[in-house]
C-alpha atoms as one frame of an Amber mdcrd trajectory, in Angstrom:
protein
 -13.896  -1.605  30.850 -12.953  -4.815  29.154 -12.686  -6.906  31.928 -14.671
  -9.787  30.430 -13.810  -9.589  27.178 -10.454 -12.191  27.356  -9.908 -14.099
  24.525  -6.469 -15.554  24.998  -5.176 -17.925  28.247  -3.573 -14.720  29.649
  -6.120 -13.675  32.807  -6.966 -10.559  32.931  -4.976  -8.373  36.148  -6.133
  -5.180  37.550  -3.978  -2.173  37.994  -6.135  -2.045  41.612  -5.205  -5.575
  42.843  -1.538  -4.718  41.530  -2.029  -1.612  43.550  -3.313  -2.954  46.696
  -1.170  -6.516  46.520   2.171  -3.806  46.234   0.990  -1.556  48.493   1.727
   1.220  46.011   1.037   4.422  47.734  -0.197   5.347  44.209  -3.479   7.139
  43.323  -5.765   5.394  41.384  -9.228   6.208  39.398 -10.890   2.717  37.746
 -13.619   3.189  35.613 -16.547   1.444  34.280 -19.186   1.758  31.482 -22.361
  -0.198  30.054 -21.453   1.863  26.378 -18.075  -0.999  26.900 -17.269  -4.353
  27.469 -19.245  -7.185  26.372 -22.526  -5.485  27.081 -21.585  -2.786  24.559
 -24.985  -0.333  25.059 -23.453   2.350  23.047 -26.517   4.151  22.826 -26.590
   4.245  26.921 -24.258   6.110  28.771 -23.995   5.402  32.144 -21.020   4.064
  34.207 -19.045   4.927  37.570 -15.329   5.606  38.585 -14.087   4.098  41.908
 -10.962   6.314  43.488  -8.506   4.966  45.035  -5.705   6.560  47.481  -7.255
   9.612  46.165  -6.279  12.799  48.483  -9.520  13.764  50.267  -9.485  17.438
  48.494  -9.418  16.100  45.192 -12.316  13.453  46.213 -14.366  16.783  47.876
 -13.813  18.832  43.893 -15.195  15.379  42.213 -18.328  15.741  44.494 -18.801
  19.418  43.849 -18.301  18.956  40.162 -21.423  16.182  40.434 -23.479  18.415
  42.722 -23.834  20.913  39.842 -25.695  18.616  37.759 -29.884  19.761  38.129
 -30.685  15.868  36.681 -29.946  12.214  37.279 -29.537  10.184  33.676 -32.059
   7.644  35.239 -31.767   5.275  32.076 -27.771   5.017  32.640 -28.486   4.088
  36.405 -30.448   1.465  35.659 -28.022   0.081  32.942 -25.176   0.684  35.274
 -27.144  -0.962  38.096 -28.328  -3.911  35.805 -23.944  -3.849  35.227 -23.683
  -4.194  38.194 -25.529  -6.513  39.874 -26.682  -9.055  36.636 -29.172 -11.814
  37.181 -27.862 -14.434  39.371 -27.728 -18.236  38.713 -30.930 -19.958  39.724
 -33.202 -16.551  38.922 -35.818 -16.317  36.300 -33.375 -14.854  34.017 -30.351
 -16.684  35.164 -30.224 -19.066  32.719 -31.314 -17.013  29.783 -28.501 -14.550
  30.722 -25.697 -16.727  30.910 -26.100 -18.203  27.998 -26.725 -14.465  25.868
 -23.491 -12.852  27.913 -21.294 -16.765  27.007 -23.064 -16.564  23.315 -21.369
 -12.981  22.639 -17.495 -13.494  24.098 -17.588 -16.770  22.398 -18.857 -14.509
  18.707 -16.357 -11.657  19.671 -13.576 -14.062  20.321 -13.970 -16.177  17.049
 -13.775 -12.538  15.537 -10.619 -12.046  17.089  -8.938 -14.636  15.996  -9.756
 -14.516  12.802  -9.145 -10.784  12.068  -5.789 -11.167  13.360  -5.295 -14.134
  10.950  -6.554 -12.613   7.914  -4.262  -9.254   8.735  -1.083 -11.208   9.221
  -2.104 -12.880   5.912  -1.570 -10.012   4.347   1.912  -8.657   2.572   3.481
  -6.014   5.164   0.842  -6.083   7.703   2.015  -7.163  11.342  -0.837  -7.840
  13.965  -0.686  -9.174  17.475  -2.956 -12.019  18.735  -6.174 -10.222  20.271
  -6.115 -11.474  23.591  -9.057  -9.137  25.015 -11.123  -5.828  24.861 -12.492
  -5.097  21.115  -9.661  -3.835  18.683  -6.784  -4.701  17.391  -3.605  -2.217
  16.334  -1.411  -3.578  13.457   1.694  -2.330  12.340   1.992  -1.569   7.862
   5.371  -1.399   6.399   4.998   0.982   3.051   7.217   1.471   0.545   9.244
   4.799   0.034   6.918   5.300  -2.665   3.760   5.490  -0.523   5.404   7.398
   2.028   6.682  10.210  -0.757   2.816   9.803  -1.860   1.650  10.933   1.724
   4.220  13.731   1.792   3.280  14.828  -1.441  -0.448  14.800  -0.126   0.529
  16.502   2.921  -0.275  13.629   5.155   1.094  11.236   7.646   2.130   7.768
   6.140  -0.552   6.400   7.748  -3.422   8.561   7.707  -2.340   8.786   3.858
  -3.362   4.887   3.862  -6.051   4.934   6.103  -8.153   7.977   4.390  -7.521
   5.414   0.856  -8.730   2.542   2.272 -12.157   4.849   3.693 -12.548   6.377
   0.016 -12.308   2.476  -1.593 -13.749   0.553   0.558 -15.865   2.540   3.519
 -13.854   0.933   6.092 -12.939   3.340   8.677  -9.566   2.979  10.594  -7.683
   4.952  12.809  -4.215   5.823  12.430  -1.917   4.823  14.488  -0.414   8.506
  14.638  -3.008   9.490  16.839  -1.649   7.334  19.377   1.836   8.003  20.052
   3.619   5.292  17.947   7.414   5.139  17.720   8.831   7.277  15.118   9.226
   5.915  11.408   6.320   3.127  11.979   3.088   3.004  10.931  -0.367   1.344
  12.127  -4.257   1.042  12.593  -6.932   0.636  14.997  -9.452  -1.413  13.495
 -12.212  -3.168  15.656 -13.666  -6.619  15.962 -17.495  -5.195  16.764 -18.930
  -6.213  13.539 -21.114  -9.154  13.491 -19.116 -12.354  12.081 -21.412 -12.464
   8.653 -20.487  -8.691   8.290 -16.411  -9.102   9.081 -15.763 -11.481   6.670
 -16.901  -8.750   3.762 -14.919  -6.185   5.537 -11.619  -8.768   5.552 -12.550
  -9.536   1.567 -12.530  -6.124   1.172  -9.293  -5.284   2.923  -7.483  -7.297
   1.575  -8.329  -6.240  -1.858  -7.815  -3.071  -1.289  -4.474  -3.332   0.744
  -3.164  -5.978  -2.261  -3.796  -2.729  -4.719  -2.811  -0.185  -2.775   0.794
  -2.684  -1.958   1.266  -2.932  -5.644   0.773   0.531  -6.539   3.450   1.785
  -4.800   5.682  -1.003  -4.889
């Protein structure tokens, strides 16, 4: 999905190349989707899935499943085939393309960096470098007090956290217990998808509100 979207030196390597240069007898499903990636058409959905090794019954149940649909969603073909096969260098809209797809990884990469930054500036906050796709997941240390707080709420640590900083600020966050983190550690998903005049009010406003929230249950 986010094979464009590299922000960071480290190229991007798909699990199919690692697949075929192994020879892994492994069976593999990659997918693709014009709602993702730098194109981001969220209000399209259209998209395909390439298999891989995939046993020849399974493949023949995938085709059933798809001959049960009574009607194309012609608007996602297009955008997938538009995906697909983008305007080539030297065509009308060559030019006009390559400088609208370099204009937005260039946008969501400054965002990257700087959302990172600002998090790590922040008292108990932990955050990777965003080296691709469009979010970042870091890691909160709270106090005993905020985690008795949750408890007493009836919520994870983290959710706890996440549902104050939605009622203070409107910033919506996921928690990082939705996603299998290691036991006794907390975190976020946040994204970088705002436009750049619109992050930096959302980074003011975190860090406000994560400065208050710190010293409240210090």
């Amino acid at each position: 999905m986010y094979q464009t979207n590299v922000y960071a030196t480290t190229p991007f390597l798909s699990f199919k190349r690692v697949a075929v240069e192994s020879k892994s007898g492994a069976a593999l499903v990659s997918f693709h989707s014009v709602s993702k990636g730098f194109l981001g058409e969220c209000g399209q959905r259209g998209g395909f899935f390439e298999l891989h090794q995939v046993p020849e019954d399974a493949k023949a149940q995938l085709v059933k499943l798809a001959s049960v649909s009574l009607c194309s969603n012609t608007s996602g073909q297009l955008m997938t085939g538009l995906m697909c096969n983008p305007p080539a260098a030297g065509s009308p809209s060559g030019a006009l393309y390559q400088s609208e797809r370099d204009a937005i990884l260039a946008s969501l990469k400054r965002r990257a960096i700087k959302l990172a930054q600002v998090l790590n500036a922040c008292k108990g906050v932990s955050c990777n470098e965003v080296e691709g796709a469009l979010y970042a997941f870091p890691q909160i240390t709270l106090s005993p007090k905020a985690v008795a707080a949750a408890k007493a709420a009836g919520k994870a640590p983290d959710v706890f956290y996440c549902l104050a900083l939605l009622d203070a600020t409107g910033i919506c966050v996921v928690p990082g217990s939705g996603f299998g983190q290691v036991e006794g550690t907390w975190h976020f998903r946040t994204t970088i998808l705002p436009s750049e005049a619109v992050m930096d009010q959302v980074m003011t406003r975190f860090g406000k509100f994560h400065e208050e929230f710190m010293n409240k249950y210090e």
